[in-house]
C-alpha positions, 0 to 999 in steps of 0.5 A: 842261935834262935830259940827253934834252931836251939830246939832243933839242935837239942832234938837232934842230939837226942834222936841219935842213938849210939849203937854199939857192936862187939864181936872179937873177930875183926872180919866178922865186925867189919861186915856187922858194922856195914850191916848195921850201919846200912839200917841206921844210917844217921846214927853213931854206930861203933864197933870193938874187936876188944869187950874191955875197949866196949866197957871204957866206951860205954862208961863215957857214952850212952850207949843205946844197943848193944849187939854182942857176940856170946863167945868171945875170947876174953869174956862172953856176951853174958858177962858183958851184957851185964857189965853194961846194965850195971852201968846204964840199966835202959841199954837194949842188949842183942846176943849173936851166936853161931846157933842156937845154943844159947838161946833159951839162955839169953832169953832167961838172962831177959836180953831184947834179942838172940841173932844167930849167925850171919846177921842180915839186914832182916835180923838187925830190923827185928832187932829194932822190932824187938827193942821197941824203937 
């Protein structure tokens, strides 16, 4: 491997994020994964049905973003939110909601974005707005 290709590939590595999507209905993740996936398409975007499956996951990986639903059945997407900064305090956090409600409640709890549902191509963009990519 010559020193460019070598450069190149480091570069690579590095330019990838690692998006990560939690929501508890599968039906509902399968359309945010597409979603996602239509705005970050060279990217590693991985979605769980289950938080403690998104918490061993981000143990091994660095996971970039995080796009949470804030009521799931086993925890909320506060809780989890602050699982993940635990173990990687740079993880850019976006909250979703079937309203409003929890808004002022994300913004206190200082995550980079509140989506409320259905979450569209034009508010996953905001979200990258939002998180300075």
């Amino acid at each position: 491997m010559s020193p460019r290709d070598y450069f190149l590939d480091l570069t690579q590595r590095y330019l990838d994020l690692v998006i990560m999507l939690v929501q508890n209905n599968k039906k509902e993740l399968r359309k945010l994964i597409s979603c996602v996936a239509s705005v970050f398409p060279k990217d590693v975007v991985v979605g769980f049905d289950n938080p403690d499956h998104a918490l061993s996951y981000a143990e091994s990986k660095q996971v970039d973003i995080c796009f949470a639903d804030v009521e799931m059945d086993s925890t909320t997407g506060f809780a989890l939110t602050r699982e993940l900064r635990d173990r990687n305090e740079n993880i850019r956090v976006s909250l979703m909601a079937d309203n409003s409600a929890y808004a002022l409640d994300a913004w206190r709890f200082h995550v980079n974005d509140y989506l409320v549902k259905p979450v569209t191509k034009d508010s996953v963009l905001h979200t990258v707005e939002a998180c300075n990519l």
